[in-house]
C-alpha positions as CSV (number, residue, x, y, z in Angstrom):
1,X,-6.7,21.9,10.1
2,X,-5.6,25.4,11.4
3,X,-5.3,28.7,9.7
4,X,-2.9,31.6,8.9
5,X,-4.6,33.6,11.6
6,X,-4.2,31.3,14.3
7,X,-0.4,31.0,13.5
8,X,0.0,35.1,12.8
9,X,-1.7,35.8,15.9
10,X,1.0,33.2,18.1
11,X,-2.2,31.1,19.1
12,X,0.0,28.1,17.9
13,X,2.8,27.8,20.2
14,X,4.3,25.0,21.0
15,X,2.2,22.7,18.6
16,X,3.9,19.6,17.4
17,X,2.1,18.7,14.3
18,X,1.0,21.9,11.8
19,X,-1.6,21.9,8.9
20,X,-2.1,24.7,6.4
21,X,-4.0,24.4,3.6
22,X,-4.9,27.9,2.0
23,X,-4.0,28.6,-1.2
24,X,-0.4,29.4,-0.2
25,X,2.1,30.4,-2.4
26,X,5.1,31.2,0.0
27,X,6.0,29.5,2.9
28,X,4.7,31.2,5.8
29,X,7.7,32.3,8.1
30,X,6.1,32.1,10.9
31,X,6.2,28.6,10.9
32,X,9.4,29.3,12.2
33,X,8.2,30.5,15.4
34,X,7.4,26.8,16.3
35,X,11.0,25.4,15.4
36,X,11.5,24.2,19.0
37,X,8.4,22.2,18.7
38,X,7.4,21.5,15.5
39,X,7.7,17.5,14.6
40,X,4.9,17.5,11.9
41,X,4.7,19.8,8.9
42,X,1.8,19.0,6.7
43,X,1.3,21.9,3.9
44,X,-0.5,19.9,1.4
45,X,-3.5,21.5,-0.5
46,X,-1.4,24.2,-1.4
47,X,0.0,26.1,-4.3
48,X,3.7,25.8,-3.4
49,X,6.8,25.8,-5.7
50,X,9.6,26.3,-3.0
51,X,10.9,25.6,0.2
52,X,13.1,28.0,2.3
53,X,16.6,27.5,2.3
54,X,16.4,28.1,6.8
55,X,13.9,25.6,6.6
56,X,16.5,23.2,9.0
57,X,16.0,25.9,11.8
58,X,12.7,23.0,12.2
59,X,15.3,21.3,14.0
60,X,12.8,18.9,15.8
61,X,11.0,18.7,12.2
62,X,10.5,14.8,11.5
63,X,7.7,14.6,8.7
64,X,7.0,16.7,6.1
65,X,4.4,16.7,3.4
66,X,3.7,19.0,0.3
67,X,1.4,16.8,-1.6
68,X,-0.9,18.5,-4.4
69,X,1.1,21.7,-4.7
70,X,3.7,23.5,-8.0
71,X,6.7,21.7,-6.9
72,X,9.0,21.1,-9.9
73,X,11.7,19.7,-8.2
74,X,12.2,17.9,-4.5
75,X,13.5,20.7,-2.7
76,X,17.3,20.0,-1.8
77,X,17.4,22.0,1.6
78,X,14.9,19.0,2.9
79,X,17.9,16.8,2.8
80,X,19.6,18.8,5.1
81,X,16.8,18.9,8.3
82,X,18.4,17.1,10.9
83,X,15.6,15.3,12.3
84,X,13.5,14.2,8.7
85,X,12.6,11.1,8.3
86,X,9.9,10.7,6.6
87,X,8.8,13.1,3.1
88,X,5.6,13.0,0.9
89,X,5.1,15.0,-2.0
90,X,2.5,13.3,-4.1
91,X,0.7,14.7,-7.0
92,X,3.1,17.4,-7.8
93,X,4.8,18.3,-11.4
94,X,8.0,16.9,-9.9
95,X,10.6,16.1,-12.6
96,X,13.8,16.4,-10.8
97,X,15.0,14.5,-7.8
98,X,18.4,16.3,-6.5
99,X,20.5,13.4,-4.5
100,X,21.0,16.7,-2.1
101,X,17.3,16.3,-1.2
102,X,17.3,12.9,0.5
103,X,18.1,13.0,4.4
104,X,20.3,10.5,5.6
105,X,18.0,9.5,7.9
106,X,15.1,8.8,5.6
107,X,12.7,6.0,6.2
108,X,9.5,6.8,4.3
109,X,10.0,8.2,0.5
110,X,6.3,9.5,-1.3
111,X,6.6,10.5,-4.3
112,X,3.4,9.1,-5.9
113,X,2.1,10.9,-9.0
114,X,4.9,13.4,-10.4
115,X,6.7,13.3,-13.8
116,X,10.3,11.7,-12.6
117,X,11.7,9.5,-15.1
118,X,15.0,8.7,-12.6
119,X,15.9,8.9,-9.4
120,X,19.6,9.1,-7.9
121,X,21.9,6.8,-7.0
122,X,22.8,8.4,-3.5
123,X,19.2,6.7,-2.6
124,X,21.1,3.6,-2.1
125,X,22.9,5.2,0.8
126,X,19.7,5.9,2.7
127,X,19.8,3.1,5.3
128,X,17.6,3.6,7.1
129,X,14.5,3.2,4.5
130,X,11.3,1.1,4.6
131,X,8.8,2.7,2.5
132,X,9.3,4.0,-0.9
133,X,6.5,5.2,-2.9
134,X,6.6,6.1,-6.8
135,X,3.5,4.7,-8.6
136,X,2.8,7.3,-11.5
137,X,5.8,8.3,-13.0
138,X,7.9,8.3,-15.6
139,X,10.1,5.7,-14.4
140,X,11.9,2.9,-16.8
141,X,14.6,2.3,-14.6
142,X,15.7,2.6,-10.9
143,X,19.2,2.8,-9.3
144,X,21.0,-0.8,-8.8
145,X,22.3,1.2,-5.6
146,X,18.8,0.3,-4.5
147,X,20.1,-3.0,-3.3
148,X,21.9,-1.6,-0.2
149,X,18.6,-0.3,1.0
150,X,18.2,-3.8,3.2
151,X,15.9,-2.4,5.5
152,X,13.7,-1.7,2.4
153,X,10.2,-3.3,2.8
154,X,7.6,-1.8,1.0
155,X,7.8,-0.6,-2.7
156,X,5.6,1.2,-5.4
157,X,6.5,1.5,-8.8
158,X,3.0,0.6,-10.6
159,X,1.7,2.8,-13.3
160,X,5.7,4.0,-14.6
161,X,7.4,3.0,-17.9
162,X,9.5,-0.2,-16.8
163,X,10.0,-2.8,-19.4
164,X,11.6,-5.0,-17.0
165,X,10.9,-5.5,-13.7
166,X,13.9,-4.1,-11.6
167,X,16.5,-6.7,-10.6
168,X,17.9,-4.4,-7.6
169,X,14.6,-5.3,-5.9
170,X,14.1,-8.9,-5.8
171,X,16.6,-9.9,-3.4
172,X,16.1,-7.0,-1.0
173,X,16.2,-9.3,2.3
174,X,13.5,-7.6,3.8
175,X,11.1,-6.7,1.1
176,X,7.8,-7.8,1.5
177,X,5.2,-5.6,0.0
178,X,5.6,-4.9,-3.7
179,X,3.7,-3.6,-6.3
180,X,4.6,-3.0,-10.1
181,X,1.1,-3.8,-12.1
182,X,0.4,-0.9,-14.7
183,X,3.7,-1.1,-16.2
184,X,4.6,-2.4,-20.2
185,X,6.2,-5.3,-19.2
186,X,2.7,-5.9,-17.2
187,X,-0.1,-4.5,-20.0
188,X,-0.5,-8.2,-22.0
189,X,-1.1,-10.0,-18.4
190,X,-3.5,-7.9,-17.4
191,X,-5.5,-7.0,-20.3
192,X,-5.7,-10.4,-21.2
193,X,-7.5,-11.0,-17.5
194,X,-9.6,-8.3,-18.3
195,X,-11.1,-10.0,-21.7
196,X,-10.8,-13.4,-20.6
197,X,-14.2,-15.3,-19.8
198,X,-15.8,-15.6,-16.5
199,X,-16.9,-12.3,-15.2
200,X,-19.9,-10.9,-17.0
201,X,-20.6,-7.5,-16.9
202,X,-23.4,-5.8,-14.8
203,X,-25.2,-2.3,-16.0
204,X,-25.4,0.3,-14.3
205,X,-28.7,0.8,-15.2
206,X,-29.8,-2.2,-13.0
207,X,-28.4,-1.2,-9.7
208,X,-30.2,1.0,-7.1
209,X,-27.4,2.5,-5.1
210,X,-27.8,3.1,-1.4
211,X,-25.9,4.6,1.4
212,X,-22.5,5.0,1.0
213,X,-20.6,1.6,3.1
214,X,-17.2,2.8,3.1
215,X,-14.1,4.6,0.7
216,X,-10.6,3.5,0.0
217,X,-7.4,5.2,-2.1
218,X,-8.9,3.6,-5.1
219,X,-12.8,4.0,-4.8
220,X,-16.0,4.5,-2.9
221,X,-17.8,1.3,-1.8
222,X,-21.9,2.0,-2.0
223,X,-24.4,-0.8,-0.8
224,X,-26.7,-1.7,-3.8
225,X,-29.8,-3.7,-5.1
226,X,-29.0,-5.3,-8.0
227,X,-32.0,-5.9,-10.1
228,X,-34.4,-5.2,-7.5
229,X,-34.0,-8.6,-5.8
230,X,-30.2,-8.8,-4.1
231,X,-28.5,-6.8,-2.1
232,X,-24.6,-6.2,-3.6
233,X,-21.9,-4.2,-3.1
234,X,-20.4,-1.6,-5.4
235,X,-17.0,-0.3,-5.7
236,X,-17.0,2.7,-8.4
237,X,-13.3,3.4,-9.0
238,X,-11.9,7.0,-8.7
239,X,-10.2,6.8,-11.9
240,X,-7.5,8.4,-10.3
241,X,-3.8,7.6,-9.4
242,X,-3.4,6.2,-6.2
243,X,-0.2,5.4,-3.9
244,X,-0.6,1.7,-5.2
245,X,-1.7,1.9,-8.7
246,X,-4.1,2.5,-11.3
247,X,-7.7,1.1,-10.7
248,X,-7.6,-0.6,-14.3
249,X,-4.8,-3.0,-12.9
250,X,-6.6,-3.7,-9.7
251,X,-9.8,-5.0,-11.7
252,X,-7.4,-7.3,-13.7
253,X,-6.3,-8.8,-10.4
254,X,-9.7,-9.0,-8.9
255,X,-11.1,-10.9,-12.0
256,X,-8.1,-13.0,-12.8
257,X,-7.8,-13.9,-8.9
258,X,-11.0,-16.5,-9.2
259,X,-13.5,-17.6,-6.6
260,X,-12.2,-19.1,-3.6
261,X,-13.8,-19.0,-0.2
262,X,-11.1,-16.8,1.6
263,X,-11.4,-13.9,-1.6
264,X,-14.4,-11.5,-1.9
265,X,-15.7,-13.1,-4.7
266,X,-17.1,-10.9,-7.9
267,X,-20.3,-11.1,-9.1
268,X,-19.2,-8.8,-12.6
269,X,-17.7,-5.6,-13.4
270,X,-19.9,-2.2,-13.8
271,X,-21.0,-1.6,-17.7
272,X,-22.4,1.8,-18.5
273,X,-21.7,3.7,-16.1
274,X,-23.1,7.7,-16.9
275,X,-19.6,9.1,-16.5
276,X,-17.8,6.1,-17.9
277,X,-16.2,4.8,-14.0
278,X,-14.5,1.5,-14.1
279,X,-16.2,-0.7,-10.7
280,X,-16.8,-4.1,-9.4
281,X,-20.0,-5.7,-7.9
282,X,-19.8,-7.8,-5.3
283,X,-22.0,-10.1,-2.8
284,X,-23.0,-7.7,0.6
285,X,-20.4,-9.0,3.1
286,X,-22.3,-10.2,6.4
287,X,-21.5,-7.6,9.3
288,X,-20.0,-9.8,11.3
289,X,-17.2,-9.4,9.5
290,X,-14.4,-6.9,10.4
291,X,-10.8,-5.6,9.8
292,X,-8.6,-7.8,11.8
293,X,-6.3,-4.5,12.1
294,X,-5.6,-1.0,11.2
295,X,-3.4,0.2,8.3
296,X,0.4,1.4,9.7
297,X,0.5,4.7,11.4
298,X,3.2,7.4,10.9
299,X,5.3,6.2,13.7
300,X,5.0,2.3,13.2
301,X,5.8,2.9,9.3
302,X,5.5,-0.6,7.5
303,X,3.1,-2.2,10.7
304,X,-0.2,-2.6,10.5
305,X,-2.3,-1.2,14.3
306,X,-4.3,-3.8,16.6
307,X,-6.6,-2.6,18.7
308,X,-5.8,-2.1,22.2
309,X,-6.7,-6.1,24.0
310,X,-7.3,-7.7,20.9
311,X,-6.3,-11.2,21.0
312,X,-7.0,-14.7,19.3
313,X,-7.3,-18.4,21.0
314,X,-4.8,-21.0,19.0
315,X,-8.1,-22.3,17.1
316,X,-8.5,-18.6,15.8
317,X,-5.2,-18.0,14.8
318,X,-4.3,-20.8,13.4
319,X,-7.5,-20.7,11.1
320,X,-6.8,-17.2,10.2
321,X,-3.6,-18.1,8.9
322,X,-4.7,-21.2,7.1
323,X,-7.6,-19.8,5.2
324,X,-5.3,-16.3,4.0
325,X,-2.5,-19.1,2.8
326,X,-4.8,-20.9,1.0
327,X,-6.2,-18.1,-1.1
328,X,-2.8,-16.7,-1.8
329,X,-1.9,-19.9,-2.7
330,X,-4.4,-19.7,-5.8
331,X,-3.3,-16.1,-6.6
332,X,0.0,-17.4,-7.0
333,X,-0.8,-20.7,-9.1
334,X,-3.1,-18.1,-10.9
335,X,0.0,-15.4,-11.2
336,X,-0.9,-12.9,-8.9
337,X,1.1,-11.2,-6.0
338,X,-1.3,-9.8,-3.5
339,X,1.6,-7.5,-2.7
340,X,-0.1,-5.5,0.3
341,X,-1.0,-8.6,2.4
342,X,-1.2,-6.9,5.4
343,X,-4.0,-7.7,8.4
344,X,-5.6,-4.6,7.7
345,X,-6.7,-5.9,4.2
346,X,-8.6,-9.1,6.0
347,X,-11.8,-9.4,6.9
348,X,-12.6,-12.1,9.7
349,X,-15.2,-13.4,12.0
350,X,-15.2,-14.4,15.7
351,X,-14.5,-18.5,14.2
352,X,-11.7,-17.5,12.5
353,X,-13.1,-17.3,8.8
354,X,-11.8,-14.9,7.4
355,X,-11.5,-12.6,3.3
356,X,-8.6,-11.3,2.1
357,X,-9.4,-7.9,-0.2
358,X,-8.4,-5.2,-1.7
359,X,-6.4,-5.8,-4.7
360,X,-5.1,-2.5,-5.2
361,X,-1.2,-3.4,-5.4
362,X,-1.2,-6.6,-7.3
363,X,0.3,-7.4,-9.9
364,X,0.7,-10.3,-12.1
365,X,3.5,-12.6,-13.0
366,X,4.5,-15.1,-15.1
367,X,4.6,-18.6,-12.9
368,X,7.3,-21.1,-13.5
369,X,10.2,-18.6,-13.8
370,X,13.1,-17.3,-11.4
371,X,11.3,-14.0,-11.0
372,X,8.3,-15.6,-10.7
373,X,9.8,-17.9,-7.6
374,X,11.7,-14.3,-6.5
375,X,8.0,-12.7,-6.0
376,X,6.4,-15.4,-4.5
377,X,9.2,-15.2,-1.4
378,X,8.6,-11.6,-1.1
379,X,5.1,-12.2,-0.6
380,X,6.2,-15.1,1.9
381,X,7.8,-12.6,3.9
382,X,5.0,-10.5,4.1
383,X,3.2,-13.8,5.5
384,X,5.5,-14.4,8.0
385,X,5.0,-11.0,9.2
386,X,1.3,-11.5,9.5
387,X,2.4,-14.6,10.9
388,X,4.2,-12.9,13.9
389,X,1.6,-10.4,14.4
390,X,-1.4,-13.5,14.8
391,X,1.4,-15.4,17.7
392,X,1.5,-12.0,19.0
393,X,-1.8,-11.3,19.8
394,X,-2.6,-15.2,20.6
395,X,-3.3,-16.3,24.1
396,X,-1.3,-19.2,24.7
397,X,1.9,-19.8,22.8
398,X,1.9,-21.3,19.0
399,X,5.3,-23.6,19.0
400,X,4.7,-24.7,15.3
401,X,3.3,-21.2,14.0
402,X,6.8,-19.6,15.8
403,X,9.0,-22.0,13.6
404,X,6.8,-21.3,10.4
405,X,6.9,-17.9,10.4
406,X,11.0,-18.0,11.2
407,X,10.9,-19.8,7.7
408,X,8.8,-17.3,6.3
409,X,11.2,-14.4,7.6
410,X,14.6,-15.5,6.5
411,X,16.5,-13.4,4.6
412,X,17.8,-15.3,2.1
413,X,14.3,-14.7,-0.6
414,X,14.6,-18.1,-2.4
415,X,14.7,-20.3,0.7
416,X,11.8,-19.5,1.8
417,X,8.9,-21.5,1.4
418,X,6.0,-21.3,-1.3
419,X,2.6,-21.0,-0.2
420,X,1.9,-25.0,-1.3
421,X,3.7,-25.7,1.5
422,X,2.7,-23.0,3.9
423,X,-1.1,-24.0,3.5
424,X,0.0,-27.9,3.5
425,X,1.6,-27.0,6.9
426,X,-1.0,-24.9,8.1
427,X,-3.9,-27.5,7.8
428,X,-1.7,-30.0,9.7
429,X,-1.9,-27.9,12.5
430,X,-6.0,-26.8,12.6
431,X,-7.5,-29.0,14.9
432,X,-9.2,-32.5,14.0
């Protein structure tokens, strides 16, 4: 974080990324002093209603985010910064999307958490996108010009007013992470998860909480007692929008999912909670599990980080890849897209077991339909990426995992295959 001071008194010169966040109300002009450097602009936090019309004298100016400030409307002068790419103004009061506000060369769209009930139809000449984020609004429609946007690979419309789900996005060829859950056409499906039997409910009266294990977009993860006698985990929701959803859709996945031995299973959901937080209890994962990567960065976009020299033997990879198939495999039969199956939402240990988590972006579906068959190939692709990433990082080539996740990748969304026959496959090739 820097400060006013610091940029007033020229101790800022030649930075490349800038962070203000002091109760502004105008932008600060001499932002402008750092226009031959300045690639990151990050003003969030702030009580902002306006940009300035020279704001393109950022000529080098490549990300830009206003999140929790006045904005009303997307201000049109961003569309014309020659170098943005990539725009995020969550949790704003924005109502109005002006097509003159969407850079050519966008890639990454956030606009999580406003009041826009449509957007333009010049977003379907934004080629270059890959990320396009609008949980929370007001949304019942988007623009069939959508479907020229065939880079487009990740896409967040949970928590709007769709009746339908959106036919411009299920034959996007490169879509692979999708999430819609929080929606009308959704509410019967997931309620009816959220009543159904199987989950009992745990008070909150009979859990000690602990230190505090971790925190996600959605909620903070606490390490508990339950009862005095086992140690559990406890995820208390924020309650809060996030850039995937609404925590209430996110329980109905996580209960309707079922047990299986590559899902974090539930022991019940939180009852009586003193301020009236939605949560999950589950089992204390053992510490020998870990994130098999790191969520996408600003520059790699829609790629999840490795660490630097992390790599798996053939007998690791391979069983990776097996035991994430087969647990999607009963979300789908259940009617459940995943839709962020990504690596850094898998747990795994050194033998290659492995938990697949964080249900913040499913959704449900009905099985046995077209659309259903439509979602279940977007979610194939998103295999097939994790697919490539696992040959990546492998040690000695994987022949048969190569030609598996080609299948998985192809553009055409109904060809490829389901997950039946990706897990059949899959446990051909594990070792006797």
């Amino acid at each position: 974080m820097h400060t006013l001071e610091q940029l007033r008194a020229g101790q800022l010169a030649g930075l490349r990324r800038l962070k203000l966040s002091c109760g502004l109300t105008e932008f600060p002009r001499e932002i402008f002093d750092l226009a031959d450097s300045l690639e990151i602009l990050d003003l969030s936090g702030n009580a902002l209603s306006s940009l300035p019309d020279e704001l393109p004298r950022l000529r080098k100016l490549r990300i830009i985010f206003c999140s929790d400030n006045l904005f009303t409307t997307l201000p049109a002068v961003l569309g014309s910064c020659p170098a943005l790419d990539m725009i995020g103004f969550k949790a704003n009061r924005i109502g109005h999307v002006p097509a003159a506000a969407l850079p050519s060369a966008l890639r990454w769209l956030t606009l999580t958490d406003n009041v826009i009930e449509s957007m333009p139809d010049e977003l379907g000449k934004c080629g270059q996108l890959q990320k396009l984020m609008l949980a929370g609004n007001c949304l019942s429609h988007l623009p069939a010009t959508l479907a020229d946007c065939r880079r487009l690979e990740l896409v967040r419309i949970a928590a709007n007013r769709f009746t339908t789900l959106p036919d411009c996005l299920l034959s996007l060829p490169r879509l692979s992470w999708l999430a819609y859950a929080g929606n009308p056409f959704t509410e019967a499906r997931e309620l009816a998860a959220l009543s159904g039997a199987g989950t009992a409910g745990v008070a909150w009266q009979r859990l000690q909480l602990a230190q505090q294990l971790g925190e996600g977009a959605s909620g903070v993860i606490y390490h508990a007692r339950l009862d005095d006698a086992e140690d559990v985990a406890v995820k208390v929701f924020k309650g809060a929008m996030t850039s995937d959803g609404l925590p209430r859709s996110e329980m109905a996945a996580c209960v309707g999912a079922g047990a299986h031995p590559g899902l974090i299973p539930i022991l019940g959901t939180l009852d009586a909670h003193p301020q009236g937080a939605l949560g999950l209890v589950m089992p204390l994962i053992d510490a020998a599990y870990r994130n098999l990567a790191g969520p996408p960065s600003l520059s790699s976009c829609t790629r999840d980080v490795y660490a630097e020299g992390v790599h798996f033997d053939a007998s690791q990879a391979l069983a990776i890849a097996h035991g994430i198939a087969s647990a999607v495999c009963q979300l789908h039969a259940r009617g459940i897209v995943h839709g962020d199956l990504y690596a850094h939402n898998i747990l795994h240990a050194d033998a290659g077991a492995c938990l697949l988590g964080d249900f913040g972006a499913a959704s449900m579906f009905a099985p046995g339909t077209r659309q259903g068959d439509l979602l279940q190939g977007i979610e194939a692709r998103a295999f097939g990426v994790l697919l490539g990433e696992l040959v990546a990082h492998c040690a000695a080539p994987l022949p048969p995992l190569q030609a598996l996740l080609d299948a998985c990748l192809q553009e055409e969304v109904l060809r490829r295959p389901r997950f039946d026959a990706i897990e059949w496959a899959l446990r051909e090739m594990l070792p006797a």
